[in-house]
N, C-alpha and C positions, 0 to 999 in steps of 0.2 A: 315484743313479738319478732321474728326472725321470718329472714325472708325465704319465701316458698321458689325455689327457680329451677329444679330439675329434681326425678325420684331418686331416694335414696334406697336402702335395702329393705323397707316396710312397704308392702305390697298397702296401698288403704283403699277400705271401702267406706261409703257415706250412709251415712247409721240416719242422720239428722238433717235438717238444713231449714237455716231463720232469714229472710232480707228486711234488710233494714229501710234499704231503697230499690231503685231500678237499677242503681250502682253497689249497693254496699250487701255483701251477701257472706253470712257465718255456715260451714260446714263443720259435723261434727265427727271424727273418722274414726272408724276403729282397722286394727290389724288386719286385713281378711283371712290373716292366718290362724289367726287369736282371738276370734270374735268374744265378747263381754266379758275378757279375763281383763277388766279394771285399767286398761287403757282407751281415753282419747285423745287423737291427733283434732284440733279446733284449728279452722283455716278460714282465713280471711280475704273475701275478693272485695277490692275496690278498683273500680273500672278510674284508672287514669292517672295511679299510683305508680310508682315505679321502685321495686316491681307490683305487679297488681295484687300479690298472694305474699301472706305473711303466715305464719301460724306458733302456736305453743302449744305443748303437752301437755295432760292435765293424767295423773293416778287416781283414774275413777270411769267408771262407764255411763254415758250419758245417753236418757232415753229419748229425752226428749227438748225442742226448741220452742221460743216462742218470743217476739217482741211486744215489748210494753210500752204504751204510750199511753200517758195520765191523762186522764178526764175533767179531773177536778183538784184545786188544790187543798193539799191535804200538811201535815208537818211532818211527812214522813220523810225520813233520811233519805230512801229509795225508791223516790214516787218521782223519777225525772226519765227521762226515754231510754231504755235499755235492750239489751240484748237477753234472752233470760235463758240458762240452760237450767235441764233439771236434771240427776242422777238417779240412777235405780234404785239408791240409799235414802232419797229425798233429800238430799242438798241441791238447795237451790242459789248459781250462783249469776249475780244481774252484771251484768258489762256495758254502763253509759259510754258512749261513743268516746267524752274526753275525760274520762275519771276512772279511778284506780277498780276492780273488780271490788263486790260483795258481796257475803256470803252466809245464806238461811242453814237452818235446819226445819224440817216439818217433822216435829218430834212425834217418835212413833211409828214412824215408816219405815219401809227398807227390813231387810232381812239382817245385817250382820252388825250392826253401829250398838252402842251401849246401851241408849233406848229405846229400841224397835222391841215390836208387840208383837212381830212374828207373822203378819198380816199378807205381807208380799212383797215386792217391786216396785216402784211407783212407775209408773208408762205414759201418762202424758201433761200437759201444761198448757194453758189457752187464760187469755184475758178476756175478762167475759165483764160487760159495763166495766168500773172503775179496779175493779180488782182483779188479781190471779188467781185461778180455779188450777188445782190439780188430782187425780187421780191413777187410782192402781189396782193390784191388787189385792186378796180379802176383800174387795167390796169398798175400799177409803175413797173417799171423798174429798179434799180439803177447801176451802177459800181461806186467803191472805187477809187481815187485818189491816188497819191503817196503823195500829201499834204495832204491825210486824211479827206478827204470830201466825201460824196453822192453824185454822180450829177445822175439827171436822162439819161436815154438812148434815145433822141429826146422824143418825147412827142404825137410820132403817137398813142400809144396804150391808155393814161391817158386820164380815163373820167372827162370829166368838171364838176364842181361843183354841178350844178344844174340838170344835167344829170338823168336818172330813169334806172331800169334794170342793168348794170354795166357787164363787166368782171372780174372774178378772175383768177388770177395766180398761181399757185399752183406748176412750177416746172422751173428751170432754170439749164441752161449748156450748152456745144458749145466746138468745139476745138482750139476757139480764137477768139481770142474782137473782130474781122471783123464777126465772125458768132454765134450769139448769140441764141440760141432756147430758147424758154418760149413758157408753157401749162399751160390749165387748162379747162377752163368752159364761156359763157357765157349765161346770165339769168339763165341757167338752168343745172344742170348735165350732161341732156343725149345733150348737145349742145356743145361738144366740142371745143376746138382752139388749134390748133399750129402755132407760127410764127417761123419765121429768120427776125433777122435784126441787125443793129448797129444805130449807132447816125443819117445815111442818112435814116432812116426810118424802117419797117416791114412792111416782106410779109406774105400775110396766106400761109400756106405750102400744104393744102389738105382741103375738106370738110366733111361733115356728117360721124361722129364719136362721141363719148359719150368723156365724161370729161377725160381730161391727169390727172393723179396723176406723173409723173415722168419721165424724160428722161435721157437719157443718149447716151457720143459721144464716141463712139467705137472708130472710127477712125474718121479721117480728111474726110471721102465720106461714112460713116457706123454712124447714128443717129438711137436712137430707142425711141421709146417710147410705155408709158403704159396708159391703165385706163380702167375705168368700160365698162360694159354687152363686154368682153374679149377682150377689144382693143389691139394691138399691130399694130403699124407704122413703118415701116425702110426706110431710104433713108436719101439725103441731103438735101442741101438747092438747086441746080445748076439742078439735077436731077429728084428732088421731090419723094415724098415720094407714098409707096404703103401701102394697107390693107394686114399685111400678119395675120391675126386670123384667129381663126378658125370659119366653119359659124353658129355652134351651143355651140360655147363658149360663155357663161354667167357671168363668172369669174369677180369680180372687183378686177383688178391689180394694187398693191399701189406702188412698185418700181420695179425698173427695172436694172440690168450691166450685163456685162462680165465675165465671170471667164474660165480660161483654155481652151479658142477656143468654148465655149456653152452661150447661154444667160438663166441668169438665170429670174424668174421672182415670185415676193413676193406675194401670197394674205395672208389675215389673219385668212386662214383655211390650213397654206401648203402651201409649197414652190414648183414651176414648171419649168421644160428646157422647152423652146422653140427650135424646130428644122425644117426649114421646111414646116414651117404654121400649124405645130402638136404642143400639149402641152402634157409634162408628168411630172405625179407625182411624185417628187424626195423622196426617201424611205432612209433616213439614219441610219436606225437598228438601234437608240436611242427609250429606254422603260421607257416613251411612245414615239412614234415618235415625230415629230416637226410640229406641226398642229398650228404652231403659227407664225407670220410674217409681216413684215411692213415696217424694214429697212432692205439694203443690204448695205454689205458695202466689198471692196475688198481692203487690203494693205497686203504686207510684201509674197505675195503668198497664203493666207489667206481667203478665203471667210466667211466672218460674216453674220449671220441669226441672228436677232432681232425682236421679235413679243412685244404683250402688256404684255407679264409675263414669254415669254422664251427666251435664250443668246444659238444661239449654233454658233460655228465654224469649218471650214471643211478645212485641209489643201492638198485638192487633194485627201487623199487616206482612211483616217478618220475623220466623225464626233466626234467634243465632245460639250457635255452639261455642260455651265457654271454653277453651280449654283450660285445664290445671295439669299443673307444671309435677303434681308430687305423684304423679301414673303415668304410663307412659300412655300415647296419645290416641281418640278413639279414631279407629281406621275401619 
């Protein structure tokens, strides 16, 4: 890895972004001039390093991040704590903290590789119990095997070949392989989906709602979810799920968790608590404030704020602003 210490002539924006710790944080960049033409810049903070930012190229566009941390032991080669990116081809490549990279394929996926089905994209990634669940387009589903294969999750949601219109996937996660939720869209944006399901099938969870960008399982009976003109959904799969937005929120909300008993929620003008079927504006006395946002991410007691050009992290009682060395600086 080479080290990150001042921009060079690639303007990047942050596509992705995984933490490993309260210290250890992977960003996945693309061009901003050249969004998804098959470049990522992957950047690495380690708070105490010197210098703190390291990163390498990778010829591919990467949708999505996610860390793994095993549950149970298994003899799988790749069942040890990792970093896991996914590509919009569906390779998926895991990055253990002190061992060499490695690298899947989820055969079938992806639009241009030699055995893709023609299906779509793949768009997100999440460890759901002991395994890795990922989805996309056409309607795919996958979970990871402890042999290290893609299988699909039954085949209710994957459009047929010759199919018109399609659904896209856009968000996966669940608090175990019996209850899987996946969002996103179909035909259209403002045509939302949520399911639950496993291998015996998927149920729609609720109707007429705009596109999920993100979910997230609170608890085992506490699912939430997000997306555009200000969606927010809470419920399970047993109980179903309610509209708890507000009736004149416009907002498009791109992630969605937990932190400290509040739910937070990302758009990419500003970060917001949800409380109540109310939204506010979270104000963290960073100059300029944090008007930027796209990922959330919570480990170590830690809440990370990730937009397309700002890193801040908030440990309960103080924000602070990362800076990165590879843009120039937020003012």
């Amino acid at each position: 890895m080479k080290p990150l210490i001042k921009p060079d002539a690639i303007q990047l924006q942050f596509e992705a972004a995984v933490a490993g710790t309260r210290d250890d944080l992977f960003l996945t960049c693309s061009n901003a001039e050249e969004r998804f033409e098959g470049f990522t810049r992957l950047c690495r903070f380690r708070a105490g390093a010197k210098p703190p930012w390291g990163y390498f190229d990778l010829s591919a566009t990467v949708s999505d991040a996610t860390f793994f941390s095993p549950t149970r032991h298994t003899d799988d080669a790749v069942a040890v704590p990792a970093f896991v990116f996914l590509t919009e081809e569906g390779n998926v490549m895991y990055m253990p903290p002190n061992e060499p990279a490695v690298t899947e394929r989820i055969e079938g996926s992806g639009l241009w590789s030699d055995d893709s089905e023609g299906w779509g994209t793949m768009n997100a990634i999440a460890q759901i119990d002991s395994r890795l669940h990922a989805c996309g387009g056409g309607g795919q589903v996958y979970r990871r095997s402890d042999a290290g294969t893609w299988e699909q999750i039954g085949t209710g949601l994957l459009r047929g070949k010759t199919e018109t219109g399609g659904l896209t996937l856009n968000a996966i996660a669940g608090p175990h392989e019996q209850e899987v939720y996946v969002g996103g869209w179909r035909a259209n944006v403002n045509d939302g989906v949520l399911f639950c399901g496993n291998n015996r099938g998927w149920k729609p969870m609720t109707s007429s709602f705009a596109s999920i960008s993100s979910i997230h399982a609170e608890r085992d009976d506490s699912i939430w979810a997000c997306g555009r003109r200000g969606t927010v959904l809470h419920g399970n799969c047993i109980d179903g799920f309610r509209d708890v937005s507000e009736l004149d929120d416009t907002r498009s909300y791109v992630d969605i968790t937990s932190y400290d008993g509040q739910i937070f929620l990302a758009t990419e003008r500003g970060l917001y608590v949800h409380d109540n079927g109310t939204t506010r504006r979270v104000q963290t006395g960073l100059d300029p404030d944090h008007a930027d946002g796209h990922v959330l991410q919570v480990v170590d007691g830690v809440l990370w704020s990730i937009g397309y050009a700002d890193i801040v992290r908030f440990d309960g009682t103080v924000w602070e602003r990362i800076p990165f060395p590879g843009n120039p600086p937020i003012r």
